[in-house]
ZAMARGU-4260 file (C-alpha; in steps of 0.2 Angstrom, whole numbers, plus 5000, padded with zeros to 4 digits):
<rodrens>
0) 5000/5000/5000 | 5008/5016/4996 | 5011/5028/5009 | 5003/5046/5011 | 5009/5059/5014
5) 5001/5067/5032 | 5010/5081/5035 | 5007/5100/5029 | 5023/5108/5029 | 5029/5127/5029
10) 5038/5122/5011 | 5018/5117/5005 | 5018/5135/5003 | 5020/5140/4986 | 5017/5156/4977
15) 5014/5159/4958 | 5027/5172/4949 | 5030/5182/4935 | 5015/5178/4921 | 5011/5161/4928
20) 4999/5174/4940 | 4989/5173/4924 | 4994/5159/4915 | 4990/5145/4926 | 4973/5154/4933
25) 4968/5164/4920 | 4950/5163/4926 | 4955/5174/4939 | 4957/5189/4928 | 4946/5184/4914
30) 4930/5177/4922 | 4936/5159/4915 | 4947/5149/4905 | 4938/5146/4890 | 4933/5156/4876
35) 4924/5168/4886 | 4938/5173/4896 | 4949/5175/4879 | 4935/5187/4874 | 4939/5197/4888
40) 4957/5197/4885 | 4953/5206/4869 | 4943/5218/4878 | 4957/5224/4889 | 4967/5230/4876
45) 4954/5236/4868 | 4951/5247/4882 | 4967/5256/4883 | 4962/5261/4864 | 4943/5269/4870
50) 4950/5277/4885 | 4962/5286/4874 | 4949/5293/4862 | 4938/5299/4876 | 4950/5307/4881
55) 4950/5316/4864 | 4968/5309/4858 | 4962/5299/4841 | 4944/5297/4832 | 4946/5280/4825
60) 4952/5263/4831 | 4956/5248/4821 | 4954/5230/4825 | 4960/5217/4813 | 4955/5198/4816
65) 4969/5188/4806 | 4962/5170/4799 | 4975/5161/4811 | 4965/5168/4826 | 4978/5183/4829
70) 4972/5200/4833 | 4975/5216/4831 | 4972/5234/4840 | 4974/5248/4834 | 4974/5268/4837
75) 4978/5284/4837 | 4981/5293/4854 | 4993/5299/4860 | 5004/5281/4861 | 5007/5270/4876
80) 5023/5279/4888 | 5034/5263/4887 | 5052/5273/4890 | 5060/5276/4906 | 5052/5282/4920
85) 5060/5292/4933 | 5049/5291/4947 | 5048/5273/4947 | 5065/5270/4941 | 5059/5256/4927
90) 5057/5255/4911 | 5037/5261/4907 | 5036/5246/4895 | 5038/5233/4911 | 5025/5241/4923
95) 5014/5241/4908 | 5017/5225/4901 | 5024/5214/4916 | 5015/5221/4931 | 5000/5219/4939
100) 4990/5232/4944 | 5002/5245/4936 | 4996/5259/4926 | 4993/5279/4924 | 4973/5278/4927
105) 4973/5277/4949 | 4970/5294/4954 | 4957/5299/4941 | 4951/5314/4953 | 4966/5324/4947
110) 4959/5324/4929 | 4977/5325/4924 | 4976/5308/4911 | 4960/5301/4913 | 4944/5311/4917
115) 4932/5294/4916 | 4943/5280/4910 | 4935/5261/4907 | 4952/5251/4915 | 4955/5255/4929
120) 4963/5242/4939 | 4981/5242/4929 | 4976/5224/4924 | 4974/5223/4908 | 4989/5225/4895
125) 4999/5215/4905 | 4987/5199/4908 | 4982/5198/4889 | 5001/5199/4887 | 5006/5185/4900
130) 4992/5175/4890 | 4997/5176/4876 | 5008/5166/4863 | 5016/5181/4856 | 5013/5198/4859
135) 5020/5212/4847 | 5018/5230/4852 | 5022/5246/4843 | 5021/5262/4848 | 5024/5281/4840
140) 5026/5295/4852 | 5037/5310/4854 | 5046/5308/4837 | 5050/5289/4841 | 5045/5274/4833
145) 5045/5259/4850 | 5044/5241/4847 | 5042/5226/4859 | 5038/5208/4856 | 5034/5194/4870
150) 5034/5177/4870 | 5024/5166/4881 | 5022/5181/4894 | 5043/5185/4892 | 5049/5197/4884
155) 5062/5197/4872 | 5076/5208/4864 | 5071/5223/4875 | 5064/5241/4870 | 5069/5245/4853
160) 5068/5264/4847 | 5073/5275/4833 | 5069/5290/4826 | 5055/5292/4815 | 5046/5306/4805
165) 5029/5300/4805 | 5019/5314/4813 | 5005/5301/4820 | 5006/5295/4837 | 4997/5282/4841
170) 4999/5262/4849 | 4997/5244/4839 | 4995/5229/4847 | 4996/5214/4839 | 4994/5194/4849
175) 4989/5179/4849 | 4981/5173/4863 | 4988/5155/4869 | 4980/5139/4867 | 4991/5133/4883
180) 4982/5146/4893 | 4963/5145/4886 | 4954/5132/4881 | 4946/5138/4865 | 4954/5153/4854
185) 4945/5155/4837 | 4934/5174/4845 | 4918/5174/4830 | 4917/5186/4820 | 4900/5192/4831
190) 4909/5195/4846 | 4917/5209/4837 | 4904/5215/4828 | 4894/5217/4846 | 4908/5223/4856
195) 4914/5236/4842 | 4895/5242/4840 | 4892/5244/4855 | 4908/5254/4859 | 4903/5267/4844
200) 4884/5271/4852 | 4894/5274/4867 | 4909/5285/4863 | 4899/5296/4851 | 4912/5303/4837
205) 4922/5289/4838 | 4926/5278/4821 | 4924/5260/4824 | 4935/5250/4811 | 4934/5231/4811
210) 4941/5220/4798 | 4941/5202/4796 | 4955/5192/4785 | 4943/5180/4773 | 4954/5162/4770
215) 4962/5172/4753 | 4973/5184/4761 | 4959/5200/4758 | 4952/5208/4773 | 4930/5209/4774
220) 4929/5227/4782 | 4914/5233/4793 | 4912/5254/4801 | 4904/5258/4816 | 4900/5275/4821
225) 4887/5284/4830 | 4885/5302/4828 | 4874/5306/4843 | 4880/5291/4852 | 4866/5282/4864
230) 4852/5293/4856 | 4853/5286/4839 | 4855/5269/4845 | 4838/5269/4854 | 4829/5276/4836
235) 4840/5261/4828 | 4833/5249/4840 | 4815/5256/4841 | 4812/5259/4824 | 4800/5273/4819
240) 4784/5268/4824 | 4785/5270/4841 | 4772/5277/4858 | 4784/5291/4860 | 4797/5302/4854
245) 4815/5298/4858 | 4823/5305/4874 | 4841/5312/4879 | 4843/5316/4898 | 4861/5317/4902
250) 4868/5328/4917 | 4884/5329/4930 | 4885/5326/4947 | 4899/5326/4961 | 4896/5312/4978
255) 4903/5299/4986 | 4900/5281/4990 | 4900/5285/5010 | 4905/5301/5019 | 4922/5293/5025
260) 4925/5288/5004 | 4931/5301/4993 | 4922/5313/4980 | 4922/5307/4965 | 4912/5315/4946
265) 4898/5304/4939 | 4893/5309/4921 | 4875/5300/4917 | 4867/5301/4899 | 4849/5292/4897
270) 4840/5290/4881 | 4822/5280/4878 | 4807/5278/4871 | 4791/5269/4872 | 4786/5256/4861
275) 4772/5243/4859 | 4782/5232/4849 | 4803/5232/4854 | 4808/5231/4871 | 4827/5232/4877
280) 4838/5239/4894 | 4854/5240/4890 | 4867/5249/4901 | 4884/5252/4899 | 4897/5261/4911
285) 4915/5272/4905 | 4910/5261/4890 | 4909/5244/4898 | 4894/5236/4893 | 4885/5230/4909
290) 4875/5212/4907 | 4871/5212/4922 | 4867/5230/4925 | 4870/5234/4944 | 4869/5253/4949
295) 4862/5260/4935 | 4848/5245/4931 | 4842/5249/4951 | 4840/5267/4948 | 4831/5261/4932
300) 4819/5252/4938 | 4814/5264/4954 | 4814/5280/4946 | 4803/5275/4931 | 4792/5262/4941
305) 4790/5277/4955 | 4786/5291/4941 | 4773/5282/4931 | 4766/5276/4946 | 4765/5294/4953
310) 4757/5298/4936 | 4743/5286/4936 | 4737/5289/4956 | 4738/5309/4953 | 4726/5306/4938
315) 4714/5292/4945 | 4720/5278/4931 | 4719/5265/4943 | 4702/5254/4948 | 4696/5254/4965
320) 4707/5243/4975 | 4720/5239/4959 | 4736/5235/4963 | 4750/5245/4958 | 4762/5245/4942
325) 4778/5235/4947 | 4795/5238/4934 | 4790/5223/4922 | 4774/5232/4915 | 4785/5246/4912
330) 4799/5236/4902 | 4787/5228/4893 | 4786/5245/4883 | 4801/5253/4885 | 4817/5255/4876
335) 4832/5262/4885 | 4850/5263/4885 | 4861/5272/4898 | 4878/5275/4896 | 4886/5284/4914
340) 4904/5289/4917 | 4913/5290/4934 | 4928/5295/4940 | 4929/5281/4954 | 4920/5266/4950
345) 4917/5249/4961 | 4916/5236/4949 | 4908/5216/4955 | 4922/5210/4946 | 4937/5212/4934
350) 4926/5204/4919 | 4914/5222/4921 | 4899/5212/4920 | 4891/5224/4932 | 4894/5239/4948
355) 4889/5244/4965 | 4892/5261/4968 | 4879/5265/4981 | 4881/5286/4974 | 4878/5283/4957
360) 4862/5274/4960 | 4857/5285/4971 | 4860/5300/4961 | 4853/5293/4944 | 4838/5288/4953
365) 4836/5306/4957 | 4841/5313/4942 | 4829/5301/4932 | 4815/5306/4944 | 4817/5323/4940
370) 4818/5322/4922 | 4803/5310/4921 | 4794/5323/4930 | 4798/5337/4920 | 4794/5326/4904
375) 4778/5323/4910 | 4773/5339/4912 | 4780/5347/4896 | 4772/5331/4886 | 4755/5327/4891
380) 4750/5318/4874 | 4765/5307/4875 | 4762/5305/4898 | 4745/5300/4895 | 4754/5287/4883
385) 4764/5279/4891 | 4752/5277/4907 | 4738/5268/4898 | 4750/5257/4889 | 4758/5252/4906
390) 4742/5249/4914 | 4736/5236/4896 | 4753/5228/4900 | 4749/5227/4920 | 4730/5220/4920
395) 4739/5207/4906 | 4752/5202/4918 | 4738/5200/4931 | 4726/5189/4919 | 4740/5178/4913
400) 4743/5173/4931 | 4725/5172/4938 | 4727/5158/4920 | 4742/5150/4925 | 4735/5148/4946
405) 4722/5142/4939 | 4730/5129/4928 | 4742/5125/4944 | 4727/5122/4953 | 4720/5111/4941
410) 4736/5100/4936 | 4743/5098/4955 | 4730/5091/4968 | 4732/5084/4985 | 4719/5069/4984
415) 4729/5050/4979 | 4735/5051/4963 | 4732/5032/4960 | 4713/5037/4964 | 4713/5052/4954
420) 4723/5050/4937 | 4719/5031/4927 | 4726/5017/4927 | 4744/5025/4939 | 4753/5012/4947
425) 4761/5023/4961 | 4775/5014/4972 | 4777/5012/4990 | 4791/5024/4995 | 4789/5041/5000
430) 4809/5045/4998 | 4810/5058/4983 | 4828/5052/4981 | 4823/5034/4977 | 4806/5037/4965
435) 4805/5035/4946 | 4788/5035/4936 | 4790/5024/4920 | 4781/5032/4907 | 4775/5017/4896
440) 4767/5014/4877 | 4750/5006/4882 | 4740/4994/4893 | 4751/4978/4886 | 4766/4987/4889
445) 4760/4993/4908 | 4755/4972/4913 | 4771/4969/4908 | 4780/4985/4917 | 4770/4979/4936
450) 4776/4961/4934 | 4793/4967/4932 | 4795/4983/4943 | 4801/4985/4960 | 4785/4989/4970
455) 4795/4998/4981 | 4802/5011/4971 | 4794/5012/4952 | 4777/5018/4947 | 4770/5017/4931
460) 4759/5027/4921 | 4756/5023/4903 | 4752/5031/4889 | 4735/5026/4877 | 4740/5028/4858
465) 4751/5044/4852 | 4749/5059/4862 | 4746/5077/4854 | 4760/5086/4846 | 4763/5099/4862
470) 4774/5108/4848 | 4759/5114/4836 | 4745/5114/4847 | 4741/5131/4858 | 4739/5128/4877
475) 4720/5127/4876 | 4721/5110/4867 | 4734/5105/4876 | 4726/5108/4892 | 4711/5098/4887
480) 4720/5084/4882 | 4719/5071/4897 | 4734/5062/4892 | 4743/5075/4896 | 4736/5082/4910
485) 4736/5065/4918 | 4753/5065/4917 | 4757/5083/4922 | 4747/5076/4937 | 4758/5062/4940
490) 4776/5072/4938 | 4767/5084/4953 | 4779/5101/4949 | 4764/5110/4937 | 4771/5118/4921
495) 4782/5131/4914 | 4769/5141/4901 | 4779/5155/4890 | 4771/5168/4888 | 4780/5173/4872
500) 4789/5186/4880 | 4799/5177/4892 | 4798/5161/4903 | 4790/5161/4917 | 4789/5149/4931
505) 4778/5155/4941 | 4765/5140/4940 | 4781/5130/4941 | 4790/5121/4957 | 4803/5109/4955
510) 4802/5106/4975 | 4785/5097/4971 | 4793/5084/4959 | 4788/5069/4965 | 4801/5059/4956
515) 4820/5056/4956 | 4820/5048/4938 | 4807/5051/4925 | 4809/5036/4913 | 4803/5035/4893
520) 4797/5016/4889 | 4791/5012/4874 | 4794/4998/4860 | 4810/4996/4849 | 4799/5001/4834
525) 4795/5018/4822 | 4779/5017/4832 | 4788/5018/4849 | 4801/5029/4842 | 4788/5042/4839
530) 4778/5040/4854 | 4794/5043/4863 | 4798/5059/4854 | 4780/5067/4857 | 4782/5063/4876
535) 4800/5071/4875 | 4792/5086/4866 | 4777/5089/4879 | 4794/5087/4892 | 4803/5100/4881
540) 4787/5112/4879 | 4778/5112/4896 | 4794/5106/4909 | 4810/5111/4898 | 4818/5110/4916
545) 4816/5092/4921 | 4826/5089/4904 | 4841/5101/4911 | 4841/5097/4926 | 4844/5080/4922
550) 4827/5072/4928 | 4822/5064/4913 | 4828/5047/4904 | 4826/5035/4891 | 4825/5016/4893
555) 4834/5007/4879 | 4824/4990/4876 | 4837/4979/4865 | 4832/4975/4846 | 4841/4957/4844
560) 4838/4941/4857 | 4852/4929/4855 | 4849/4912/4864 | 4863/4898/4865 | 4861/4884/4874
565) 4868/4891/4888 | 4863/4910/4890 | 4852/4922/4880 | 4861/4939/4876 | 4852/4954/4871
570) 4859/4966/4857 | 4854/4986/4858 | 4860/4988/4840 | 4867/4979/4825 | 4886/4981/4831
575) 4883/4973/4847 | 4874/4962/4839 | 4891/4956/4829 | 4901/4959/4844 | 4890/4944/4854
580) 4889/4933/4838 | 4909/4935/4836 | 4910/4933/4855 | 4900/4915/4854 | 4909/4909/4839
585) 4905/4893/4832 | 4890/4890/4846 | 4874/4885/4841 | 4861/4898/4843 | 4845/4907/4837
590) 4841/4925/4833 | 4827/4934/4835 | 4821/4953/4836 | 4815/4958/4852 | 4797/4958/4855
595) 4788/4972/4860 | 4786/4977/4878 | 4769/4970/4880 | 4776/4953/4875 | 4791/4951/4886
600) 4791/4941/4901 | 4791/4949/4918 | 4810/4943/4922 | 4815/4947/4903 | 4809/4965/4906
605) 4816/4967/4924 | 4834/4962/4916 | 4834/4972/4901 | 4822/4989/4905 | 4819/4989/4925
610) 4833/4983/4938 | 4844/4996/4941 | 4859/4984/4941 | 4857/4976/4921 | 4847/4994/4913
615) 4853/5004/4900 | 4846/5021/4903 | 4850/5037/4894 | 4849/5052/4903 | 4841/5066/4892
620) 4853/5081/4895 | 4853/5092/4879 | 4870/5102/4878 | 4862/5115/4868 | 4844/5119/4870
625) 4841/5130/4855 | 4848/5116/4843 | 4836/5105/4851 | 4822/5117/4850 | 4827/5120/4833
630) 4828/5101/4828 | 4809/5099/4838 | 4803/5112/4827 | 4810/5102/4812 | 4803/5086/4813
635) 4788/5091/4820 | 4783/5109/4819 | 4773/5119/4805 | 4787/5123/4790 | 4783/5110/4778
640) 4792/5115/4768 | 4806/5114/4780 | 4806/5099/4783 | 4804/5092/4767 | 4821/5099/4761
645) 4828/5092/4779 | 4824/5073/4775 | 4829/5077/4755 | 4846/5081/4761 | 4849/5071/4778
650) 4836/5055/4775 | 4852/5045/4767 | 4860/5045/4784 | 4843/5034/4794 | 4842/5025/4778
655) 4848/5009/4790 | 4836/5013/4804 | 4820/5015/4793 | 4808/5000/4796 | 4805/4997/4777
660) 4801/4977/4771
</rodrens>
């Protein structure tokens, strides 16, 4: 027995150096490893770039993405200090590009470099530099040409610099980020079309450039640019028929996060519109686009749900006794995008997804208050607009819940199932993390299924004939149709209706599952085949979260007995098939195709579908739920036309599987 090792010495202690800081956690700066993270690497430098413009030094930036997954940044500013720097007695190139949390960007109070600058923490240059395979910069300033390369998060060969005559300053980056650091490289094109487009609405002025290398050496080339930044985004979104006329509130203000902190500038600028037909919240912060909103997306949300609400008591739009207006029946009409600077900014993380100053929500809840107010009073067409459209999106909200309790009420009862729902075969356990329901293709099928369960712990419910297609019917049919709600019953944790806005779960609890495993039975046949994938579709449709959560599986029931005299076998497909009749050589034996369920014996079923020690279960776990919604929709939705052209070109590949005699 090999001997451990028990004690935890002072030598355990290691500490990471130099660019393995990054290059062995890179998740740490980037958000994660994967392509994700290498996304945000790009973003970094592409920071520096945007901070300079803002800053008025350059109106155009130029990203170039090379065909071997190489990038390239760059502008025109007023080129990255990388010579010697007495203060710090260094090179500036090394506290740039080989240190952490280095940088000309921490005291931004002073105004001296940057008034509102989008990278603050002095991470960014040098991380996407240490995870990198190579990294080339070169910079023009103060009538010199710099050049640096890196390898691997090294550099090497030192500063070059010589003289040059070109009057433009500027900095290019060029790298490749490093396949030993992320686990994916190859950035799509879309992530720069998004990221560059959204830089453009929010640094008004500023020329995006983005060009991509096709495979023959030439270079596809898109512009972005956005004149009035942020207000002609909204109009791009909305389109032109629209409640209300677009909006542009922007304003300064000085605070600080708490009276000990220090004072720091907050620029806001707001634009929106109200639409019946588009709706979107997008917020972005010294150009950092904020997924996850924060701050601003608070102030949002109380400022407009407090105005409007204001609005419709002042002018007695509400019912007797009526509820109020929450935020939701506002952004179901609005369009709005809000790009705020700060001088000091408290970020959730370094991947920007989101921040927490407590004075920039504050102060841009007061400053949307205010505007909202005086709007309203200077456009009482356009108020009495916006109120009655949230109050039709309100009493919607309401209806489509009293819909959804009431379909609740209807699918999940308290009396015994077994009584309630016909011909359930519950079992005898109470422990959730022992129960499976086996959902089975007809009476035949369920004689067979009792004989061979384990009473203890599997119940059985089966299914009479093909159910409705949940994919083309509306959720009054599918409501009606008993098969379905029997076993909506049965599962116990009601239904997830979409709206056709968004999903919402209200009429759903996974707590009241009553099942561990929810198990597909059905014949070895086209007939079974199809049954099985209307059941998965009703999963997919109504409970899409017992699928990704794991809950639901398939029992494989095998295609070929093969009986020697000493043993049957049972194949699942045709190679295992060969792999058993290589495995019993020159043996006698017989072959047969499987029966169907409801023919099998009891302990031929128990073996081969039921005991949890011989099964074959296949757990339904779709990796990617919009190419399975999209392959549902296929096979069994409304284009015709669709899927004709889908079995034209794909049919050759099942050709084997069909059952044609």
């Amino acid at each position: 027995m090999a001997n451990k090792k028990q004690d935890y010495a002072n030598d355990d202690i290691t500490m990471l150096k130099g660019a393995d800081r990054v290059r062995k956690r890179p998740a740490v700066i980037f958000g994660s490893d994967g392509i994700d993270g290498c996304q945000h690497s790009v973003f970094e430098i592409l920071s520096n770039s945007i901070d300079e413009a803002r800053e008025g030094h350059g109106d155009k930036i130029i990203v170039t993405k090379y065909d071997d997954n190489s990038i390239e940044v760059q502008d025109f500013g007023r080129g990255c200090p990388v010579d010697y720097n007495q203060r710090e007695k260094r090179y500036n190139w090394e506290l740039v590009y080989c240190e952490l949390y280095a940088g000309g960007k921490f005291d931004n109070n002073s105004g001296e470099n940057y008034s509102f600058a989008l990278g603050l923490n002095g991470l960014g240059a040098c991380a996407t530099q240490y995870s990198s395979e190579y990294m080339d910069v070169e910079v023009f300033r103060d009538g010199y040409k710099y050049d640096l390369h890196f390898e691997k998060g090294e550099n090497k060969g030192g500063l070059k610099k010589e003289e040059t005559k070109q009057k433009k300053t500027g900095t290019r980056t060029h790298w490749k980020p490093d396949l030993d650091v992320f686990t994916d490289i190859n950035i799509d094109k879309s992530f720069f079309e998004d990221v560059m487009k959204k830089q453009a609405v929010v640094n008004p002025g500023v020329t995006f450039l983005l060009r991509v290398q096709r495979n023959d050496g030439t270079f596809e080339e898109q512009t972005f640019f956005y004149e009035n930044g942020i207000a002609d985004y909204v109009k791009e979104i909305a389109g032109e028929d629209t409640l209300t006329n677009v909006q542009y509130f922007t304003g300064d203000r000085r605070g600080r996060d708490r009276a000990d902190k220090d004072e720091y500038k907050v620029k806001l600028g707001v634009s929106f519109v109200f639409s019946n037909k588009v709706q979107t919240l997008e917020y972005f912060h010294n150009s950092s686009f904020l997924s996850h909103g924060g701050s601003p997306d608070d102030a949002v949300r109380s400022a407009f749900t407090s105005q409007i609400n204001a609005y419709l008591k002042n002018n007695n739009k509400y019912n007797k006794n009526e509820k109020p207006i929450n935020f939701q029946d506002v952004a179901d009409c609005l369009v709005l995008v809000s790009s705020s600077f700060s001088t000091q900014t408290s970020y959730a993380n370094q991947t920007k997804k989101a921040i927490t100053n407590k004075f920039i929500k504050e102060c841009m809840t007061e400053f949307l208050k205010h505007n909202l107010e005086v709007y309203f009073i200077e456009n009482p067409d356009e108020a009495l607009k916006i109120a009655e459209q949230v109050l039709v999106n309100k009493r919607s909200r309401e209806s489509a819940e009293t819909s959804r309790l009431n379909i609740k009420k209807k699918l999940q009862g308290t009396i015994d199932l077994s009584n309630q729902v016909q011909k359930f075969v519950d079992c005898r356990s109470k422990d959730l993390s022992r129960r499976e329901l086996y959902i089975v293709e007809g009476d035949s099928a369920l004689g067979s299924v009792k004989l061979a369960r384990d009473a203890e712990f599997q119940a059985v419910i089966p299914v009479r004939g093909k159910i409705l297609n949940c994919l083309k019917a509306d959720y009054d049919k599918i409501f009606k149709n008993e098969i379905i709600t029997d076993l909506i019953k049965v599962l116990g944790c009601g239904v997830e209706v979409n709206t056709g806005k968004k999903k919402d779960l209200s009429a759903f609890n996974l707590d009241n599952l009553r099942w561990n495993k929810v198990v597909i039975c059905t014949d070895a046949d086209v007939d079974g085949f199809q049954i099985r994938t209307l059941i998965l579709t009703m999963l997919y449709r109504l409970t899409p979260t017992l699928i990704e959560k794991g809950y639901v599986y398939i029992a494989e029931s095998p295609l070929f007995e093969i009986t020697t005299k000493d043993k049957t076998y049972f194949a699942y497909d045709e190679p295992e098939k060969d792999k058993i009749l290589k495995m019993i050589g020159d043996k006698s034996f017989t072959i047969q195709r499987s029966k169907g369920l409801g023919e099998n014996e009891a302990d031929m079923m128990s073996l081969t579908t039921m005991n949890p020690e011989t099964r074959r279960l296949i757990k339904v776990n779709p990796d990617d739920v919009e190419m399975t919604q999209w392959m549902f929709n296929m096979l069994l939705g409304d284009d015709l036309a669709g899927r004709k052209e889908f079995i034209t070109n794909n049919g050759a590949d099942y050709l084997e599987m069909a059952d044609i005699s």
